[in-house]
PAZAPA-4460 file (N, C-alpha, C; in steps of 0.05 Angstrom, whole numbers, plus 32768, in hexadecimal, padded with zeros to 4 digits):
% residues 225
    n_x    n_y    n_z   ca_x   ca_y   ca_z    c_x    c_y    c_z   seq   type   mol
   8453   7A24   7B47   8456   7A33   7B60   846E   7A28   7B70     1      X     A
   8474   7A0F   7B6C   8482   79FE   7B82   84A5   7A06   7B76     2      X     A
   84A2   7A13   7B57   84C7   7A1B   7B57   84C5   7A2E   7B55     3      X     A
   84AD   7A49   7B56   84B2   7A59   7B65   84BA   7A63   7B80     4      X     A
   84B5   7A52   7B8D   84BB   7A51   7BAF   84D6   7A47   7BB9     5      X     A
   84DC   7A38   7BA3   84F7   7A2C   7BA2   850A   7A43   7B97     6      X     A
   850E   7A52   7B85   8519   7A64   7B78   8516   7A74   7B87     7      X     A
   84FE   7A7F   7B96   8504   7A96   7BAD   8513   7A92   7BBD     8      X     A
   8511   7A7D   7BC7   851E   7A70   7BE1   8543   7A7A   7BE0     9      X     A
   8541   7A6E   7BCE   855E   7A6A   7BBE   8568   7A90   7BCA    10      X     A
   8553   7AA2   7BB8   8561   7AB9   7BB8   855B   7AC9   7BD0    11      X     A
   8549   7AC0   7BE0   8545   7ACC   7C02   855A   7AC5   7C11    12      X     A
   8565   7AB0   7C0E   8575   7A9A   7C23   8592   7AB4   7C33    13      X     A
   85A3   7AB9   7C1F   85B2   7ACE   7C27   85BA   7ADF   7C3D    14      X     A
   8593   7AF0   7C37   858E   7B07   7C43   8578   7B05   7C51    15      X     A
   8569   7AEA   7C5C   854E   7AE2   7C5A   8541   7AFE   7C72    16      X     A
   8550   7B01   7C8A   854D   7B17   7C9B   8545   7B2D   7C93    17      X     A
   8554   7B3D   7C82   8555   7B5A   7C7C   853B   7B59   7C6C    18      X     A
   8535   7B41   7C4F   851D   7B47   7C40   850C   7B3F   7C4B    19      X     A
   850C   7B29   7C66   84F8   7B26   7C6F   84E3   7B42   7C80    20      X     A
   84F6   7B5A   7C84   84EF   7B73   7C8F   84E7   7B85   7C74    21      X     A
   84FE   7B82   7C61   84F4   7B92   7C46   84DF   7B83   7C2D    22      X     A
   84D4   7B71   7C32   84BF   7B6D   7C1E   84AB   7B6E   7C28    23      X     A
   84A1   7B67   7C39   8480   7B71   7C41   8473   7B90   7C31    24      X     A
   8483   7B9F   7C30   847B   7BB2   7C2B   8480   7BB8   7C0C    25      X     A
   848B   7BB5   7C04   8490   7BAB   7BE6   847A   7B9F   7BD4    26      X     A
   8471   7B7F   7BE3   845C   7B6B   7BDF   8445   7B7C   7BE0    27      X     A
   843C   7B8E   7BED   8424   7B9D   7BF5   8429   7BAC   7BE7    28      X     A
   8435   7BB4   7BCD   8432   7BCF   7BBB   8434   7BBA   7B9A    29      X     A
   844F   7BA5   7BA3   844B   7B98   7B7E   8441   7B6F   7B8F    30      X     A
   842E   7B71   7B97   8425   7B5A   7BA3   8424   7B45   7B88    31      X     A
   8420   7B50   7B6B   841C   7B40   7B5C   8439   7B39   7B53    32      X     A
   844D   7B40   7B54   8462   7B2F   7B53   846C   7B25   7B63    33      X     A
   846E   7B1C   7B80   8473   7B14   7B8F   845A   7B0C   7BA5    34      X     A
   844C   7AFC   7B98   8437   7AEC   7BAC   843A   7AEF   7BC9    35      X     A
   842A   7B01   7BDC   8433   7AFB   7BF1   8434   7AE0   7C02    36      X     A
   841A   7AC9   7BFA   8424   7AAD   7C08   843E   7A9E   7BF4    37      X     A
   844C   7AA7   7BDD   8461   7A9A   7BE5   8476   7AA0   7BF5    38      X     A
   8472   7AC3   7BF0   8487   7ACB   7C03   848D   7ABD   7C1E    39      X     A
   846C   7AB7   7C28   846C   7AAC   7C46   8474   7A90   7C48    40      X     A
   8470   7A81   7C30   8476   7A6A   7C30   849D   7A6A   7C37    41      X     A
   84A6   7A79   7C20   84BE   7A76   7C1E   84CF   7A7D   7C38    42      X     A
   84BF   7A96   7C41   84CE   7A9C   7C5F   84D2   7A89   7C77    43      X     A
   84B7   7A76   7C79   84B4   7A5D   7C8B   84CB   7A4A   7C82    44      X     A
   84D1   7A42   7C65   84E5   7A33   7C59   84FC   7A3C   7C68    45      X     A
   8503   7A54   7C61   8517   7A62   7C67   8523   7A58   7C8A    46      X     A
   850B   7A60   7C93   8511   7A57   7CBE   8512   7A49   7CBE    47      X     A
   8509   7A31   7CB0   8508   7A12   7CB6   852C   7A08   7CB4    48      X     A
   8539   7A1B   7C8E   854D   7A11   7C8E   8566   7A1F   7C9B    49      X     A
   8562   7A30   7CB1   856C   7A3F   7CC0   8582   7A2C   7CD6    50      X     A
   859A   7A35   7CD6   85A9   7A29   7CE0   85AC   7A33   7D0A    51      X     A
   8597   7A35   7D14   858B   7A3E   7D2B   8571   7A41   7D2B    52      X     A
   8562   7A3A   7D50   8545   7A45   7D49   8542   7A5F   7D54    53      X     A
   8560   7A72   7D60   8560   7A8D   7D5E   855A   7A9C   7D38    54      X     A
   856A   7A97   7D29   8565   7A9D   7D14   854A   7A99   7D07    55      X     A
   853C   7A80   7D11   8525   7A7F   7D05   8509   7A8C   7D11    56      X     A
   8511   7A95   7D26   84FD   7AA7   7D3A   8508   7ACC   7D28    57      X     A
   8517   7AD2   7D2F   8524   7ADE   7D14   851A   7AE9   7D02    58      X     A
   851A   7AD8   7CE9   8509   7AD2   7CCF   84E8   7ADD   7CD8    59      X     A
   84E3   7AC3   7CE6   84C7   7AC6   7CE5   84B9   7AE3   7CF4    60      X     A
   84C9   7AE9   7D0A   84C3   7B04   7D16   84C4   7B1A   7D0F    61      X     A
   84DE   7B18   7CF7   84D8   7B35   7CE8   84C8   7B30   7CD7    62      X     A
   84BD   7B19   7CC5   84A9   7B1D   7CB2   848C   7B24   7CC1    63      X     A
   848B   7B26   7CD9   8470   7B26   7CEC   8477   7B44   7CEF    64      X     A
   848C   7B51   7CF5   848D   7B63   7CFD   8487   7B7B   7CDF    65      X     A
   8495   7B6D   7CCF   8498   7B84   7CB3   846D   7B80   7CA7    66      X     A
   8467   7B6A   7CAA   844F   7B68   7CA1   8442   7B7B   7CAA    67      X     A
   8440   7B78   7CC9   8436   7B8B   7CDB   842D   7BAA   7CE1    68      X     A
   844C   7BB2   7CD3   8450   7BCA   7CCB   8448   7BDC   7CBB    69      X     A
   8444   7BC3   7CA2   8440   7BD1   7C89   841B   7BC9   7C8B    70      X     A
   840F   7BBF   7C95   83F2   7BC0   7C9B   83EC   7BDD   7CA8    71      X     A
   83FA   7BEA   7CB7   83FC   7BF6   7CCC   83F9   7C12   7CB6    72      X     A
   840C   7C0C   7CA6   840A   7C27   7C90   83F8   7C27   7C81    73      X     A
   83EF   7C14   7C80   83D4   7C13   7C67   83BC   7C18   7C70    74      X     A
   83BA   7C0E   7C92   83A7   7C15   7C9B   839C   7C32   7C9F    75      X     A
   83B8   7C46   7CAB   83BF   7C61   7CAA   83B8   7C6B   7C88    76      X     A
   83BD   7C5C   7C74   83B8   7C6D   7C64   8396   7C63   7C55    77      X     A
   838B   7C56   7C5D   8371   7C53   7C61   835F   7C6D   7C6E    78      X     A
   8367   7C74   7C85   8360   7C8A   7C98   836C   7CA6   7C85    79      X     A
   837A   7CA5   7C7C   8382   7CBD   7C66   8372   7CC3   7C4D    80      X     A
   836E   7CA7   7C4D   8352   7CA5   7C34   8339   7CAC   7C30    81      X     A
   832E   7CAA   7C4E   830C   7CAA   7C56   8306   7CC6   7C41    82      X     A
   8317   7CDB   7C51   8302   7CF8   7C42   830B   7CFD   7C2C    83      X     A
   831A   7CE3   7C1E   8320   7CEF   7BFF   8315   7CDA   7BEF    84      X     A
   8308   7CC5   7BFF   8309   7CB2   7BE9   82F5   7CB2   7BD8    85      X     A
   82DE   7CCC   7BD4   82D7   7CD1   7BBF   82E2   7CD5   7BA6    86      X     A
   82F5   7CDD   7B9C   8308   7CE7   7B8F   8316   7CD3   7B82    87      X     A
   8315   7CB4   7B8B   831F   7CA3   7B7C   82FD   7C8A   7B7D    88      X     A
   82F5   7C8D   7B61   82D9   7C77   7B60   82D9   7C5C   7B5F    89      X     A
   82F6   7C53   7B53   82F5   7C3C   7B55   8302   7C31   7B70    90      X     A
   8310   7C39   7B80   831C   7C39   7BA0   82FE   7C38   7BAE    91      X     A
   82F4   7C45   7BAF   82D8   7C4C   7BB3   82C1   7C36   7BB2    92      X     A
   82C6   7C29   7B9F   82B2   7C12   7B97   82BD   7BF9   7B9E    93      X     A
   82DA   7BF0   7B97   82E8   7BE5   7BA9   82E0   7BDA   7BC8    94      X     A
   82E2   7BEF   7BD8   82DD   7BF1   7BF9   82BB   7BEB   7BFB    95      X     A
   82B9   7BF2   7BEC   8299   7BFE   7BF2   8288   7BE2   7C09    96      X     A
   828F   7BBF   7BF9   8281   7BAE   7C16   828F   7BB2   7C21    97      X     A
   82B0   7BB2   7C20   82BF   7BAB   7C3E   82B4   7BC3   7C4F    98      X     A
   82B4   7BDA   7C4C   82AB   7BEF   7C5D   828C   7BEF   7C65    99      X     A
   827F   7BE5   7C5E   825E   7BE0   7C5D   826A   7BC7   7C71   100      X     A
   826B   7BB6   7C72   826E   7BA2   7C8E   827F   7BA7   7CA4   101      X     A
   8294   7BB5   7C9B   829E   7BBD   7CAF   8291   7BDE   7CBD   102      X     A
   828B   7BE8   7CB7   8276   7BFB   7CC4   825B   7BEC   7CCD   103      X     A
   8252   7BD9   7CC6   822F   7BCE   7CD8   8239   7BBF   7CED   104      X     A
   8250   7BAD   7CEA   8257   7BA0   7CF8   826D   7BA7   7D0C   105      X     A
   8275   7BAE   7D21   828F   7BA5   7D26   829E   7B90   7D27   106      X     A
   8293   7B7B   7D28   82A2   7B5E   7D27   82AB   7B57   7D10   107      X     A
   82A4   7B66   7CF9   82A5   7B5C   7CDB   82CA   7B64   7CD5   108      X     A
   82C9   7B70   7CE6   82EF   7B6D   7CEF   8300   7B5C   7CED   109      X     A
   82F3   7B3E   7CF9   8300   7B29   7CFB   8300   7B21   7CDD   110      X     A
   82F0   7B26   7CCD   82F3   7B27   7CB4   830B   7B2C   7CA7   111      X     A
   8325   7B3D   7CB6   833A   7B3C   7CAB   834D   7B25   7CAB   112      X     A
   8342   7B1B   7CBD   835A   7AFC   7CC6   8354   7AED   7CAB   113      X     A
   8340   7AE0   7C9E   8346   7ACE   7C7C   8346   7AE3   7C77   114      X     A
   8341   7B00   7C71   834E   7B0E   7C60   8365   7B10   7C5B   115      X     A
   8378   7B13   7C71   8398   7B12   7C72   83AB   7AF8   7C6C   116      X     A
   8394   7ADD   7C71   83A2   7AC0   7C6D   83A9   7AC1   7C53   117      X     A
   838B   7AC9   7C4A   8385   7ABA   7C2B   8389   7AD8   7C16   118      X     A
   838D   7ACF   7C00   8387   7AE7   7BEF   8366   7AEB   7BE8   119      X     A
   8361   7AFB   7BF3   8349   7B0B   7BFD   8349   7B26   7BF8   120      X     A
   8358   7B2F   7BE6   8351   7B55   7BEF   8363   7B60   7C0C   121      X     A
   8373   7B57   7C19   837C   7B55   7C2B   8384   7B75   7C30   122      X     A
   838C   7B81   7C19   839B   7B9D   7C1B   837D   7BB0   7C1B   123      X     A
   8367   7BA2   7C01   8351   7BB5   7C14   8341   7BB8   7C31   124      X     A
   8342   7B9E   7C35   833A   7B9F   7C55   834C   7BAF   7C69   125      X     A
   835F   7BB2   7C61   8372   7BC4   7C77   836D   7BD9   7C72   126      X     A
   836B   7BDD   7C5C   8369   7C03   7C56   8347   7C07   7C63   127      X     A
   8337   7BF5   7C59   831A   7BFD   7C69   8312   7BF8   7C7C   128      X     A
   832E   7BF1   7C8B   8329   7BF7   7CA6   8333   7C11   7CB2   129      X     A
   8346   7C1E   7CA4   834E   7C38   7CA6   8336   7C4A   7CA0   130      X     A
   8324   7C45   7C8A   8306   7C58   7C81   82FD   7C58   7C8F   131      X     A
   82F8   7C43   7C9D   82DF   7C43   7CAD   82E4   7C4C   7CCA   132      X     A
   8302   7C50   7CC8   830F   7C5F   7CEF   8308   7C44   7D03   133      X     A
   8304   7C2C   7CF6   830E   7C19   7D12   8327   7C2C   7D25   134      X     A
   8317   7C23   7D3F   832F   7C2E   7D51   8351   7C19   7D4A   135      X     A
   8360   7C26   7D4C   837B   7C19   7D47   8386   7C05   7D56   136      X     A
   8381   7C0E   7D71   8382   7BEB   7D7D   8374   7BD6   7D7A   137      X     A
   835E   7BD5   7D77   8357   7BC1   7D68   835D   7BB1   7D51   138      X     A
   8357   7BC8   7D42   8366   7BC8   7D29   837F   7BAB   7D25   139      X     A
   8395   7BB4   7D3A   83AB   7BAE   7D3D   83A8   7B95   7D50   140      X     A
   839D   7B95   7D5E   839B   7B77   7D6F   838F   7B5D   7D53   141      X     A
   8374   7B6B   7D4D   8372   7B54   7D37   8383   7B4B   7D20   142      X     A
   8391   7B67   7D17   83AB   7B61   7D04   83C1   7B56   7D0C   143      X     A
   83CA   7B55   7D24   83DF   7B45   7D30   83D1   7B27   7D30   144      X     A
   83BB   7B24   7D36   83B4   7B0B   7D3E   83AE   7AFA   7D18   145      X     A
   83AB   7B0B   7D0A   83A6   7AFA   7CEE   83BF   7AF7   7CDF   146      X     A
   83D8   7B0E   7CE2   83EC   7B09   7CE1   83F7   7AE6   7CE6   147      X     A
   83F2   7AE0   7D03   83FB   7ACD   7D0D   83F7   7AB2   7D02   148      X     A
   83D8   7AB3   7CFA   83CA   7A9C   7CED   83D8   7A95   7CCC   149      X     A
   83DB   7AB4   7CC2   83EB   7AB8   7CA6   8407   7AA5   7CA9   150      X     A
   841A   7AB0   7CC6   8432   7AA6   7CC5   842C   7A82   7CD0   151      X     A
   8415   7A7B   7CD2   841C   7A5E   7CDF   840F   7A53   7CCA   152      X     A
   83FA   7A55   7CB2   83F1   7A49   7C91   8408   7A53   7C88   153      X     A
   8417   7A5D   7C81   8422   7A62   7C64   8440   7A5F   7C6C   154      X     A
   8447   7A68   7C86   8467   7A67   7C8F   846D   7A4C   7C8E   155      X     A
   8459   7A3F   7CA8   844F   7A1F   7CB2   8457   7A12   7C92   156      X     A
   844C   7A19   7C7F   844F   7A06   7C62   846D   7A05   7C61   157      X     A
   8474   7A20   7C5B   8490   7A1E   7C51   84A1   7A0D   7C63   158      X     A
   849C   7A0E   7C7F   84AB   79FE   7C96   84AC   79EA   7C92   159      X     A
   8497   79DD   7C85   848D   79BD   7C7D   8498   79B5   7C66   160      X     A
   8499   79C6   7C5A   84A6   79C5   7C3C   84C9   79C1   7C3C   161      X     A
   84DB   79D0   7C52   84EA   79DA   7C4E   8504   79BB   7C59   162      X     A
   84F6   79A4   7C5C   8505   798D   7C5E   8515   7985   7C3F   163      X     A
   8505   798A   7C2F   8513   797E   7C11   850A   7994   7BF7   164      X     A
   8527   79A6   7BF4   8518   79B5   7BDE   851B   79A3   7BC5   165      X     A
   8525   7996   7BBF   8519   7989   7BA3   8503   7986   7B9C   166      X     A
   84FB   797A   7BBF   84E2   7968   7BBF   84CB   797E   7BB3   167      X     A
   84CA   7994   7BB8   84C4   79B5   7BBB   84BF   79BC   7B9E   168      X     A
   84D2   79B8   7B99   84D6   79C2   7B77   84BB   79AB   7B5D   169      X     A
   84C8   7993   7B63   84C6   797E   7B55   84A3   7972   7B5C   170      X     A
   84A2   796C   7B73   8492   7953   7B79   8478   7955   7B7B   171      X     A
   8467   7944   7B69   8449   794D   7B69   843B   7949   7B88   172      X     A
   8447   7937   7B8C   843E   7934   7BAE   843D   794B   7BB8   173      X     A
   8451   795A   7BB4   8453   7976   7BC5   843A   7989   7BC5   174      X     A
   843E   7989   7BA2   8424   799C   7B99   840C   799D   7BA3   175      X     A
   8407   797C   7BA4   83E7   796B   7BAD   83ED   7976   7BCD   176      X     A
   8400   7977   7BDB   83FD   797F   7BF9   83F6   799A   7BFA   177      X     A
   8407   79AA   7BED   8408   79C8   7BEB   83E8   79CD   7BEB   178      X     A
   83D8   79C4   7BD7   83C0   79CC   7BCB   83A8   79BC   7BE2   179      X     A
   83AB   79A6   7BF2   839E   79A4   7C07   83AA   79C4   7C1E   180      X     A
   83B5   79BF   7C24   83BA   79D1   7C39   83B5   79ED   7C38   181      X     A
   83AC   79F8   7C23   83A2   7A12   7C14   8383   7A08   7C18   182      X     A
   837A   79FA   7C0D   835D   79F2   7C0B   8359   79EA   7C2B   183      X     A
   835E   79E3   7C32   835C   79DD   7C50   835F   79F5   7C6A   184      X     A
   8375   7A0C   7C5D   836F   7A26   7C6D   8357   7A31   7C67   185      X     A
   834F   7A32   7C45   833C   7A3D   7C3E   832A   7A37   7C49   186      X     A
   8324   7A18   7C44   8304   7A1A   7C55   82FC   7A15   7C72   187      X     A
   8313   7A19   7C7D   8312   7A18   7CA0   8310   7A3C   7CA2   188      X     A
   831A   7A47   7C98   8318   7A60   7C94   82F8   7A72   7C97   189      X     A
   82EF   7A62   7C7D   82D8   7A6A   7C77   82C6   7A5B   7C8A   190      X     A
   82C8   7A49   7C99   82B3   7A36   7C9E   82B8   7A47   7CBD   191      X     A
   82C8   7A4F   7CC2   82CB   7A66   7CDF   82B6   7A80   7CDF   192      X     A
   82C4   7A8D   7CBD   82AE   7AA0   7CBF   828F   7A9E   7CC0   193      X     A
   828C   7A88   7CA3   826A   7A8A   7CAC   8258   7A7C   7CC8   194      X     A
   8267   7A60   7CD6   8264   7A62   7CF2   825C   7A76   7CFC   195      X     A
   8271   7A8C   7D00   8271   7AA1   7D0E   8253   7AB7   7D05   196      X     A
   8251   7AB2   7CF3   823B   7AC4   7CE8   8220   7ABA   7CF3   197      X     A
   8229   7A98   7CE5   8207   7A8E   7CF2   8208   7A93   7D0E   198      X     A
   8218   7A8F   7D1A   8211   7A91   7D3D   820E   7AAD   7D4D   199      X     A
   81F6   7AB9   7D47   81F2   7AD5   7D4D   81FF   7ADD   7D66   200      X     A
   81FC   7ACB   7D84   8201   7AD3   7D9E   821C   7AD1   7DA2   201      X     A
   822B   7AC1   7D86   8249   7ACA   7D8C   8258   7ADC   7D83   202      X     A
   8241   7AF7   7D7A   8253   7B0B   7D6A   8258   7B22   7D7D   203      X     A
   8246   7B24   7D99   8246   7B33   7DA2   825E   7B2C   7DBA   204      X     A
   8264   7B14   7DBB   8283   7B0C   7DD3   8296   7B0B   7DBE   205      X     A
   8295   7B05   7DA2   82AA   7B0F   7D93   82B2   7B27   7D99   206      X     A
   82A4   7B35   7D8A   82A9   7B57   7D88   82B1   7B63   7DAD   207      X     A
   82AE   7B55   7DBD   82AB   7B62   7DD2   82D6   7B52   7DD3   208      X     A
   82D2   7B35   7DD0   82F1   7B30   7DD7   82FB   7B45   7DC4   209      X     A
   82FD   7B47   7DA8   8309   7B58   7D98   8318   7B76   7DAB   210      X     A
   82F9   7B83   7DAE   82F5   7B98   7DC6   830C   7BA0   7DD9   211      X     A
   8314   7B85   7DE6   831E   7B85   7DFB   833D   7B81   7DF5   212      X     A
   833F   7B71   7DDB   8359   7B67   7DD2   8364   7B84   7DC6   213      X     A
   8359   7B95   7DB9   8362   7BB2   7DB6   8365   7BC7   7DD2   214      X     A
   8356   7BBA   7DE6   835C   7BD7   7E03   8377   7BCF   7E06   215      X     A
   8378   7BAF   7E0E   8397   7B9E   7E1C   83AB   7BAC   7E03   216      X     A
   83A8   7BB0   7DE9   83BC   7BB8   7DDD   83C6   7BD4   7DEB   217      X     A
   83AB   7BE4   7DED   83B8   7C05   7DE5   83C8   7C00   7E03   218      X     A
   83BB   7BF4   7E14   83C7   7BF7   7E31   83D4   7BF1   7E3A   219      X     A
   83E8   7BDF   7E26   840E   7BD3   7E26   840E   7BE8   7E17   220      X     A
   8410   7BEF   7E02   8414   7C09   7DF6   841B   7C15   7E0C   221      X     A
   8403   7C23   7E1B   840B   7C39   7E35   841B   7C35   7E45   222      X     A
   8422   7C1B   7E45   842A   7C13   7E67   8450   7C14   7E58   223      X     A
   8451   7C15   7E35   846C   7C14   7E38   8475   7C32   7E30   224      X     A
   845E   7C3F   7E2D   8468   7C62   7E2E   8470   7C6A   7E49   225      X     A
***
């Protein structure tokens, strides 16, 4: 993994801006050739070895922004899906828990944040949130907010990484760090969600901040129409 990230690096460096806007969307159609956490890793590399921290606000803002976007379409084409998605059985069977929790629950939303860190199904949870007609600001407040967590595990690495690429390429140390810090999002991750589950009386001030974190969206929305 560690001279793949290095070899990306190498070939993002150039243009790191422009693909940082043009691969998100790319990654979300051939995700299996281009991993999206290395992508993220490499992009953090990338700002770290950025000769300004304008440029590296930059980097990281269009990859926040292109991610963003292209959630934004998937979600939309989720909502395109609902009255057809008979018509495809295995799409169908696919969704079938994510849409089953996200319809009993509304909080099961937050469920997208380790969906989007980790590879999780990440692209089905967006689309079943389009099936199931979550309202869109919501939607979008929680996707902005797991975005963020995405860009500070996986960017955060590459930033850490991005002192010595040899070291990157070569060094088992690295590897042994890399593979804590994955295992360590993971189970802080997980150990959030089921918390959250066992603690019944906090699902209803969840869902309600959630709630509220989607009105404050639509109503900068409004306030900049």
């Amino acid at each position: 993994m560690l001279e793949q990230i290095a070899d990306l690096i190498a070939w993002l460096e150039p243009h790191a801006v422009i693909l940082a806007l043009a691969l998100p969307p790319v990654i979300r159609v051939v995700g299996h050739w281009i991993p999206e956490e290395l992508f993220m890793v490499a992009m953090g590399a990338l700002a770290a070895r950025s000769h300004s921290s304008q440029t590296a606000a930059l980097i990281l803002g269009a990859v926040v922004v292109s991610h963003f976007v292209t959630d934004q379409v998937v979600y939309l084409g989720g909502r395109w899906l609902r009255p057809r998605l008979g018509r495809f059985p295995r799409i169908e069977a696919r969704f079938r828990t994510i849409t089953a929790r996200l319809a009993d629950s509304p909080g099961a939303l937050l469920g997208l944040v380790p969906a989007r860190v980790l590879p999780l199904g990440r692209g089905a949870w967006l689309a079943a949130c389009g099936v199931v007609r979550i309202p869109w600001p919501r939607f979008a407040a929680v996707d902005l907010a797991a975005l963020i967590v995405h860009l500070g595990v996986w960017s955060g690495l590459g930033w850490w990484f991005a002192g010595d690429m040899e070291r990157l390429a070569t060094s088992v140390e690295s590897t042994r760090v890399a593979g804590a810090w994955m295992a360590a999002a993971l189970v802080t991750a997980t150990m959030v969600v089921v918390l959250w589950h066992s603690r019944q009386s906090w699902q209803p001030r969840t869902t309600s901040a959630v709630r509220r974190a989607g009105r404050a969206v639509r109503d900068f929305g409004r306030g900049q129409q």
